[in-house]
Structures are given as structure tokens and as C-alpha cells.
C-alpha positions as CSV (number, residue, x, y, z in Angstrom):
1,X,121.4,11.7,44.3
2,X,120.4,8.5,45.5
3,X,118.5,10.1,47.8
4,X,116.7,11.8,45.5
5,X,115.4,8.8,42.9
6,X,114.3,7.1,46.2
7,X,112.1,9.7,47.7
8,X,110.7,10.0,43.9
9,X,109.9,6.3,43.4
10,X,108.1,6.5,46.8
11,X,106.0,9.4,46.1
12,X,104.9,7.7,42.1
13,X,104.1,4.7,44.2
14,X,101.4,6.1,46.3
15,X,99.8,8.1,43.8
16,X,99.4,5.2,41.6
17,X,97.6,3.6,45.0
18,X,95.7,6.4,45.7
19,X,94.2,6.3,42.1
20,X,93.5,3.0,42.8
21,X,91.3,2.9,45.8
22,X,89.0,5.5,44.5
23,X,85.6,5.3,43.3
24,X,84.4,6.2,40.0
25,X,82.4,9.1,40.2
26,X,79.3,8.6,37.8
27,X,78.5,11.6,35.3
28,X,74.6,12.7,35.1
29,X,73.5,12.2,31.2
30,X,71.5,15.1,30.2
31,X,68.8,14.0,27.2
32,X,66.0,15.6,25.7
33,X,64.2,12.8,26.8
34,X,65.0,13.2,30.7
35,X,64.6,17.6,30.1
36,X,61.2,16.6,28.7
37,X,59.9,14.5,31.9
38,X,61.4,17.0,33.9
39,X,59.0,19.2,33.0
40,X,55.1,19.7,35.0
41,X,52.3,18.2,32.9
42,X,50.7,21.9,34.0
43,X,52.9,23.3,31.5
44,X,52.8,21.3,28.4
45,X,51.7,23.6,25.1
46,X,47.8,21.5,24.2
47,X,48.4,23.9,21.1
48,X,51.4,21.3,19.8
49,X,49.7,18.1,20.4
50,X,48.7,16.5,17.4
51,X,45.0,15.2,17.3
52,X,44.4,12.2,15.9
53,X,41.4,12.0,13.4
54,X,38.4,9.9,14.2
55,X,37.6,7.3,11.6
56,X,34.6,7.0,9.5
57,X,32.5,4.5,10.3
58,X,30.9,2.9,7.1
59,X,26.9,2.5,6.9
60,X,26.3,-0.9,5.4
61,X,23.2,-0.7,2.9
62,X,20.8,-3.5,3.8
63,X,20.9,-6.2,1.1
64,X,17.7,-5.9,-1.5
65,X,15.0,-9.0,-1.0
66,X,15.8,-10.6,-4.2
67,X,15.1,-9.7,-7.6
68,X,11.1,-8.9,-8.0
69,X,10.4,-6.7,-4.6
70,X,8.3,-3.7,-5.9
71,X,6.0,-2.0,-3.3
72,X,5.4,1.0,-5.1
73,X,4.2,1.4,-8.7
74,X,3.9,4.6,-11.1
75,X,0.7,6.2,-11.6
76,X,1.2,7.8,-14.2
77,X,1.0,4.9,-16.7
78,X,-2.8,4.8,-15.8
79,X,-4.4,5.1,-19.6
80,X,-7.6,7.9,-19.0
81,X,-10.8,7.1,-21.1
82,X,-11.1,8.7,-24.2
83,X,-13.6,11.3,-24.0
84,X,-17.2,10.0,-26.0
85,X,-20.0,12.6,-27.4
86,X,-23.6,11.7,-26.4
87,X,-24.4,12.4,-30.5
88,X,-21.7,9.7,-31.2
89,X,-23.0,6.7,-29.2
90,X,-24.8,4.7,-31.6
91,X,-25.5,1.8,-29.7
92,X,-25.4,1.7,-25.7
93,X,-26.5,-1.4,-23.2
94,X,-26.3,-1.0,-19.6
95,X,-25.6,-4.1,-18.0
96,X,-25.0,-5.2,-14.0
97,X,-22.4,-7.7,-12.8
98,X,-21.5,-9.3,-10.0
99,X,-17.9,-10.4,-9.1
100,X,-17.4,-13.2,-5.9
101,X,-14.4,-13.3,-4.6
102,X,-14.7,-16.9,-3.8
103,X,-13.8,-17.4,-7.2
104,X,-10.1,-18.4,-7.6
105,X,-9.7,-15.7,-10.2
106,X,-10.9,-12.9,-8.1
107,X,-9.8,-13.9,-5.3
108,X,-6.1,-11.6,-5.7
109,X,-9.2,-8.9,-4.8
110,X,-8.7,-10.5,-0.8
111,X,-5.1,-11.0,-0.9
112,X,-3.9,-11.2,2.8
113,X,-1.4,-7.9,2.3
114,X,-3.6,-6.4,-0.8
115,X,-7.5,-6.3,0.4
116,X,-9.9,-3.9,-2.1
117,X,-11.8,-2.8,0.4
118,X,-9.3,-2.2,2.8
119,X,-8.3,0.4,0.1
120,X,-11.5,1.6,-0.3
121,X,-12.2,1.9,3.5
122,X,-9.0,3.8,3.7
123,X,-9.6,6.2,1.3
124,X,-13.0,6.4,2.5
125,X,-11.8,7.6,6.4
126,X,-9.6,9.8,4.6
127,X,-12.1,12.1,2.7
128,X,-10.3,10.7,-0.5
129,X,-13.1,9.3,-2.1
130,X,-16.9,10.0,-2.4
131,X,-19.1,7.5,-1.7
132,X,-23.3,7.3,-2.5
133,X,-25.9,5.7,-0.8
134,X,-27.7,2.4,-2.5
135,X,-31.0,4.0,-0.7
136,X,-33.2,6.5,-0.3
137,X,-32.9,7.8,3.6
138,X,-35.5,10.3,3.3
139,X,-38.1,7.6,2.7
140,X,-36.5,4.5,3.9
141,X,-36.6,2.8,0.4
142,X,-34.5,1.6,-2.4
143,X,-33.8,4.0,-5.2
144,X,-35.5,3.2,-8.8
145,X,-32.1,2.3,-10.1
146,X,-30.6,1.7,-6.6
147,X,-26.9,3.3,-7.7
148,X,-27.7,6.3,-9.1
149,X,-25.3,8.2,-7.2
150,X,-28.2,10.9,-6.1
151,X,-27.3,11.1,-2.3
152,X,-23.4,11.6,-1.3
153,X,-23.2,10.2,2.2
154,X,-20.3,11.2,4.9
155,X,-17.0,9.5,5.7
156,X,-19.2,8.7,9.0
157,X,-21.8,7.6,7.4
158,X,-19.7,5.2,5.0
159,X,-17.6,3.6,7.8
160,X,-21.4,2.8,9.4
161,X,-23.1,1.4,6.3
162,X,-19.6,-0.5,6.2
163,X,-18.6,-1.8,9.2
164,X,-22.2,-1.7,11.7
165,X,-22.5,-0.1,14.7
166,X,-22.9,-1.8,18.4
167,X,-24.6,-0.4,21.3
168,X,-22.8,2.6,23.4
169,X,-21.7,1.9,27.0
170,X,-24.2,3.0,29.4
171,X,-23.2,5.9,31.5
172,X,-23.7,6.8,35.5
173,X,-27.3,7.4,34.6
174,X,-27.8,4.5,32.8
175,X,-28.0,6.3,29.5
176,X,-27.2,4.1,26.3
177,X,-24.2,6.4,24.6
178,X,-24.1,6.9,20.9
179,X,-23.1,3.8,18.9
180,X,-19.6,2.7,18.5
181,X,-18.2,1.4,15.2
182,X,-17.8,-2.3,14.9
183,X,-14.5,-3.5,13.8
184,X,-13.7,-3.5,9.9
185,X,-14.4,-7.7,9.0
186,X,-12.7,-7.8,5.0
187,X,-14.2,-11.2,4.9
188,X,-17.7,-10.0,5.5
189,X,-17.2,-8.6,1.7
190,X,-17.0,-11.6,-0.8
191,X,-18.5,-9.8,-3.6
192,X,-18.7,-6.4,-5.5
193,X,-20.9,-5.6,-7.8
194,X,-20.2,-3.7,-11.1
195,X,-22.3,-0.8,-13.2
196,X,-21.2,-0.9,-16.6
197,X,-22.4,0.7,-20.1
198,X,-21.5,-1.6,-23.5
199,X,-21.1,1.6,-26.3
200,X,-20.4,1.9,-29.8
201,X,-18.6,4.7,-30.7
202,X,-19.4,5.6,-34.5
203,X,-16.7,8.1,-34.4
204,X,-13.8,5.9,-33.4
205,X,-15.9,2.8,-34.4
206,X,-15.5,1.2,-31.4
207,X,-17.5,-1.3,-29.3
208,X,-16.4,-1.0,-25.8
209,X,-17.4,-1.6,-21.9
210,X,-17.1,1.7,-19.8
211,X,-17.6,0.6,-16.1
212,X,-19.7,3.3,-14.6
213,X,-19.4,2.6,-10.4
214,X,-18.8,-0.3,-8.0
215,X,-20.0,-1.4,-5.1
216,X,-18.4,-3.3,-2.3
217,X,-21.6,-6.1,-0.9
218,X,-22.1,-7.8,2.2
219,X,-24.8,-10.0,3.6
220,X,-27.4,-8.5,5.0
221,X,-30.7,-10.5,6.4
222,X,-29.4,-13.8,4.0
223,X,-29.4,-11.3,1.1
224,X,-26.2,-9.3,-0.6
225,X,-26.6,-6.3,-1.1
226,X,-24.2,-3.3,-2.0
227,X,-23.0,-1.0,1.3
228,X,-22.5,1.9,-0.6
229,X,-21.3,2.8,-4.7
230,X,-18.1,4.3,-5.6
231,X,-18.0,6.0,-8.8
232,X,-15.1,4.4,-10.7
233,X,-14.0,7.6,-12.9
234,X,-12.8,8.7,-9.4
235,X,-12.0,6.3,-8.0
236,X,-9.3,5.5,-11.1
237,X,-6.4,7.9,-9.6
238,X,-6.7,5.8,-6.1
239,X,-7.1,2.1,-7.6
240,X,-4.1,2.9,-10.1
241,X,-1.6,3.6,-6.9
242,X,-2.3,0.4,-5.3
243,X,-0.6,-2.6,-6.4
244,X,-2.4,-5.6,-6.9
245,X,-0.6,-8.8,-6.0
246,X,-0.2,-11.5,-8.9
247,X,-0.2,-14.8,-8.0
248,X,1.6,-16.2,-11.1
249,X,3.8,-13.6,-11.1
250,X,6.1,-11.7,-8.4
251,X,7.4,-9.0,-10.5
252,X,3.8,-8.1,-12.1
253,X,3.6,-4.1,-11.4
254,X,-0.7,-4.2,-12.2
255,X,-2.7,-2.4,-10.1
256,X,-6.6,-2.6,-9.4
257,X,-7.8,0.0,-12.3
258,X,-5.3,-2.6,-14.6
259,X,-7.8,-5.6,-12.9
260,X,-11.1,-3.5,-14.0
261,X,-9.7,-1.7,-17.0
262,X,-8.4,-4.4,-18.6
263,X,-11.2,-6.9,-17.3
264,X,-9.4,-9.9,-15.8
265,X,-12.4,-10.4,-13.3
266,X,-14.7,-13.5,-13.6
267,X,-18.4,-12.0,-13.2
268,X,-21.9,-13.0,-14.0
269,X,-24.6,-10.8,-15.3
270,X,-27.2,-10.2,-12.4
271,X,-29.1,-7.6,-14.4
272,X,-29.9,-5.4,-17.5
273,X,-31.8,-2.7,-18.7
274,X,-35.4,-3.7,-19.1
275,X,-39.1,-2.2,-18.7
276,X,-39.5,-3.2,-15.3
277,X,-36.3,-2.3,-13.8
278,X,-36.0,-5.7,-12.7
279,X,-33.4,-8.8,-11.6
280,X,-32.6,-11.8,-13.5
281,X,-33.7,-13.4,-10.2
282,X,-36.9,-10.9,-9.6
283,X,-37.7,-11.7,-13.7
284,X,-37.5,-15.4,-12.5
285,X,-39.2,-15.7,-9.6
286,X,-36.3,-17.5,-8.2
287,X,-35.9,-18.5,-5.0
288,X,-33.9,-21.3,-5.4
289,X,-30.2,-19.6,-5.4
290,X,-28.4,-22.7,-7.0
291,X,-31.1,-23.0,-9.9
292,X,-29.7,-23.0,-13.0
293,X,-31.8,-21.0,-14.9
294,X,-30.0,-17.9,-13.6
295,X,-26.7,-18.8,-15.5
296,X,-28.4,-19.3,-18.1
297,X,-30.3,-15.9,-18.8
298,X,-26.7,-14.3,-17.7
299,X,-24.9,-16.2,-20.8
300,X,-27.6,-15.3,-23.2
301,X,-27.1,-11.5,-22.3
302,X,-23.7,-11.9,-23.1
303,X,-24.1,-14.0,-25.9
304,X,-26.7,-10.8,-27.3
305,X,-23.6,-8.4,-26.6
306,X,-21.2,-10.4,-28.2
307,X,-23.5,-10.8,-31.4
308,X,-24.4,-7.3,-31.4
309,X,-20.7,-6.8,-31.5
310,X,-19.9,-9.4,-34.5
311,X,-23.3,-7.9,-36.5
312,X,-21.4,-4.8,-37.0
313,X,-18.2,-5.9,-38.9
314,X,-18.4,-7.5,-42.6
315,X,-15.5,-9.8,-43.8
């Protein structure tokens, strides 16, 4: 028996050595993770992978330049003339006037972004606007009422008048080629002169002005004289669009038929209807252009309008 216990103790002994000196033996972890890696990249589903959506990008709206930036104005607010029967004119003057630009109050008509005849010219290039000859170019010579709007002339022909023409280059042959438009010079044209009718209307019994054409005039041989004539009835739907700029005030939406219509122009009279189809300077004899005398006879034509005008009414 004791035998037995011995040999037992002996063999629990070296187990519990053996147990001992033994490594740990480290157990692989299996994870979703580590399956997912194991994977190829060759055979990963594209039809499972969420896409991530692009973001908007916001426009910014450029800020507004103040408060009183208008570029464009309505034409539809232009007021037409009332239509007048011959049989209800009772009284009718013709007068002429001429506009200089040198003047601070019609000087908005050469603004530095806003030029009339820039306009004009324009319009003119364009085929928007008919323009008529101040002379006769089948005989070389000034019509009897020099804007009677007889003879139409070409948007070529306008641009000429306008702007002069310079000598072609000559070519291998020495041959002068065909003239070549000058550039356009707005300050060549410091004044404009005006065709208007004064008419009482027994109908509507009223004494109006009804301007009738202008012309644009430049100085030609130390004289002005008109380029061409516009006739302002069409001209009206073009001079309405464009806006006129206001010195005194930056939100001011008047255009250049508001400037003529309503008559905020400083002008002298240069001429009116009389026997001899004649100047106030031609009636003179004036050669002299700062004599006084010219003035004059222009304020006593208006002053004979503007007493014609009270002579009607009775208080």
C-alpha cells in the first residue's frame, strides 16, 4: 500500500511540471472585420457602396450699386401727340431755333456716357431712322426752305455728311481708292437746330409748340450748318428708349423725347416765317456774330408768341 500512494504522488508531481513548462498556445480570433480584409478588392459588390451626394454650391448675386442705378427705362410711358385737323388750326407760326450745347443747360445733350448724336448716329448705321438731306444734290444748292425733308439720303450717305471722308490708300498702281470714313468726333456737334410749328387748336382750345424735325450742326467753312434733318414724329419711339442723364438728380428716369417734349432746352430763335425766306442774321446784315441786335429780334419773336397766346384768353 505504501507503495502504491508513492508511485501516485510521483506521477501528480510531474504532470503538474509538465503543465508548467508549456507554452500557451494563442487562439486565432475570427471577426467580421479580419473576414472582410480577407477578401480581394476584385471582388467587392460597387452595387452596395453608398455614394455620397455632391453638395450644391451657392451662386452669390452680385450686390446692387446703391439705390438710384436705372439703365433701362419704359417706353411705353412716351405720351403720342394728339392728332390735329388742318380745318381746326386757327392760328399756326413756324418758327426755327437753335440749341448750343455749350450752354450748361443743354449740355446733359453731351453727357460723357449719354451723347444725342451718338444715338442718332447709331440708329442712323442701323437703318432705324430716316434721315434728309439739308440740300439739293441734283443742283448743288440749298433747298428754298433748307429742311423740307424732300430728298431721303442712305445710311452711307448719312455717316458721310456726318462724319467726312479722307482720301483712300493708293493701290500697286497708284490709284486713289474710294474714300474711307473719318472717325465719328461728338464734339464736332455743339449745336442742333430745331423746326417747330406754334398752333392753336380751336377744337381743344389749345396753344401749343409741335416740333416738326431736328437737325444735328457742325462747323463747316466758319459757318454751322445742319448735317442732315431727322423728322422728330419718328424719331419719338428711338429718343423715348434712351435715357437721358440728370445732373441734379440720379434717379431721374427722363429720356430725350421727355427733354424735347416737355421743352427743358435753352434755345434762341434764329428764324421765322417771312416773305423772303430769310435769317434773323441774313434780315440784319450781320456779320458781327456777338452783335446784339440778334438777341434782340429773337426775344421780340417770342415776346409776339407769347402775346398772341395771352390775346386769346379774357379774365
Amino acid at each position: 500500500m505504501k507503495k502504491v500512494l508513492y508511485l501516485l504522488i510521483l506521477l501528480s508531481l510531474g504532470t503538474a511540471s509538465f503543465a508548467q513548462n508549456r507554452k500557451p498556445v494563442k487562439k486565432k480570433v475570427t471577426t467580421k472585420n479580419s473576414t472582410a480584409n480577407s477578401v480581394a478588392p476584385a471582388a467587392v459588390n460597387t452595387d452596395t457602396v453608398a455614394v455620397v451626394p455632391l453638395k450644391k454650391v451657392k451662386i452669390k448675386t452680385p450686390p446692387k450699386d446703391g439705390f438710384y442705378a436705372r439703365k433701362d427705362v419704359d417706353s411705353s410711358v412716351m405720351v403720342p401727340f394728339v392728332d390735329v385737323r388742318e380745318e381746326d388750326v386757327f392760328y399756326s407760326k413756324r418758327v426755327w431755333r437753335e440749341l448750343d450745347l455749350r450752354d450748361t443747360i443743354n449740355s446733359v445733350l453731351k453727357a460723357e456716357n449719354s451723347k444725342l448724336i451718338e444715338v442718332l448716329m447709331t440708329a442712323i448705321a442701323n437703318e432705324e431712322l430716316t434721315v434728309y438731306s439739308p440740300k439739293d444734290t441734283a443742283q448743288g444748292r440749298l433747298l428754298e426752305d433748307n429742311d423740307s425733308f424732300k430728298i431721303a439720303l442712305t445710311a452711307e450717305q448719312a455717316l458721310m455728311s456726318a462724319r467726312g471722308t479722307s482720301e483712300g490708300d493708293p493701290d500697286e498702281n497708284g490709284k486713289i481708292g474710294a474714300p474711307v470714313l473719318k472717325r465719328l468726333r461728338p464734339d464736332d456737334f455743339m449745336k442742333y437746330r430745331i423746326k417747330e410749328d406754334w398752333i392753336f387748336d380751336v377744337k381743344r382750345s389749345v396753344f401749343e409748340p409741335r416740333i416738326v424735325g431736328i437737325a444735328p450742326m457742325k462747323m463747316v467753312e466758319g459757318n454751322w450748318q445742319p448735317v442732315f434733318w431727322v423728322y422728330f414724329e419718328e424719331a419719338r419711339p428711338l429718343l423715348s428708349k434712351s435715357r437721358l442723364v440728370n445732373p441734379s438728380n440720379d434717379a431721374s428716369v427722363l429720356t430725350y423725347d421727355d427733354f424735347f417734349v416737355r421743352r427743358l432746352f435753352a434755345s434762341n430763335i434764329v428764324k421765322e416765317t417771312n416773305p423772303a425766306n430769310k435769317t434773323i442774321i441774313e434780315i440784319l446784315n450781320q456779320t458781327d456774330p456777338k452783335d446784339p441786335r440778334k438777341l434782340y429780334e429773337s426775344e421780340r419773336i417770342k415776346k409776339s408768341i407769347a402775346d398772341y397766346e395771352q390775346s386769346l384768353w379774357e379774365y
